[in-house]
Steps between C-alpha positions, in 0.01 A plus 500: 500500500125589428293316294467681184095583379578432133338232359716328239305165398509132595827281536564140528794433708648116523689390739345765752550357848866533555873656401487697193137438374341679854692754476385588142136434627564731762644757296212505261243523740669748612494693189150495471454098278229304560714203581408114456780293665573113358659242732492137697562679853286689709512911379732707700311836461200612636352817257110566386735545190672190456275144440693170564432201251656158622580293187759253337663688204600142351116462527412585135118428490495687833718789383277567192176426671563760774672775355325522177231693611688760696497828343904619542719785361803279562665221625823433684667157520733510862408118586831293424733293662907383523681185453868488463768249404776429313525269182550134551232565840194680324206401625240531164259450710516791687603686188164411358318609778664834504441522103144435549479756801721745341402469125198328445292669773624806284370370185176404623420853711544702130354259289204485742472914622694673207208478251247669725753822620391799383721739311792596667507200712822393676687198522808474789673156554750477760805378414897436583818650441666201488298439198784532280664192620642387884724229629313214658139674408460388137124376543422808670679714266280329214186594632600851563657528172204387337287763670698766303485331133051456613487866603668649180266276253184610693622857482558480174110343432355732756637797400235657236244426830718727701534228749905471662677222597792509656750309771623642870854312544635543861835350607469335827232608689404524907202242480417178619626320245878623589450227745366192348667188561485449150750759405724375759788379225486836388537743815402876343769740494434882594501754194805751465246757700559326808152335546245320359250682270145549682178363426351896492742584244373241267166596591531827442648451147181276390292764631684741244469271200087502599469833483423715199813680496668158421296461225793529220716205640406158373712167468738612678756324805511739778771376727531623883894335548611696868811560272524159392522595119774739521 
């Protein structure tokens, strides 16, 4: 595909090095975004259009002090991570960790960017279908849960701004994290459509909900299940 010459603003992507968070960095560079890519590894794409920013996102002092000043359209939160495990072997731990990572980073990228975007500013958190409920993920399930209850009460405050927020669900997707030992209990199972969904599809859905022809849907779950719902 060629790059596109339309320039559609400046986007903060977390989680932008690997799995489903490049490929939405990709996509939206593509598209013509200024992009600004958030992570703790070393940036996977190499574009006059995209600029890398290596930072903590548990790191609140550091998250406001660096991003505050950046002068974005929107912002999408991709960085996250899985634990599994069944009850009488949670690990709270880890299910804090992921809460902070999956949540809290959240929290603290809208209440630190969303009062400086401009009218018509978008909001796209990445979520999971499993986020009404799955055996043996419960702590995972909570955070993405929670993403969906957070995204309808900003919508609902940000509306009269113009300013959407809304969650991209996939069902299991071909990334990285398909392979972390830390999911091991839990071995993913392939959607009904015979394969796992891809990172580009979920990256090509956010870049929808950025756009200005998206601009009428707002708190809302948008759930990419491979079948998985049916």
């Amino acid at each position: 595909m060629s790059q596109t010459n339309v320039h559609r603003g400046h986007v903060l992507v977390t989680g932008a090095s690997s799995g489903i968070g490049a490929a939405i960095a990709a996509r939206l560079v593509h598209d013509g975004w200024e992009v600004t890519g958030l992570d703790r590894s070393e940036p996977t794409i190499n574009d006059p259009h995209f600029s890398p920013l290596k930072i903590d996102l548990l790191d609140a002092d550091d998250v406001r002090s660096t991003l505050h000043p950046l002068k974005l359209n929107a912002f999408v939160h991709a960085a996250g991570f899985m634990r599994v495990g069944e009850l009488g072997r949670l690990d709270l731990a880890a299910g804090a960790d992921m809460w902070r990572l999956n949540v809290e980073a959240a929290m603290l990228l809208a209440d630190t960017l969303t009062p400086n975007l401009p009218r018509g500013g978008r909001i796209v958190l990445i979520g999971s279908r499993t986020a009404s409920g799955a055996a043996g993920r419960s702590q995972y399930v909570a955070t993405k849960s929670a993403l969906v209850g957070m995204a309808r009460s900003w919508a609902m405050e940000l509306a009269p701004r113009g300013i959407t927020v809304n969650v991209v669900s996939p069902s299991a997707t071909e990334t990285p994290m398909l392979r972390d030992p830390g999911r091991s209990g839990v071995p993913p199972r392939l959607p009904p459509i015979g394969r796992f969904v891809q990172p580009e599809e979920v990256a090509a859905l956010t870049a929808f909900l950025l756009s200005e022809e998206a601009a009428a849907i707002t708190g809302q779950q948008i759930v990419i299940c491979g079948g998985s719902s049916l």
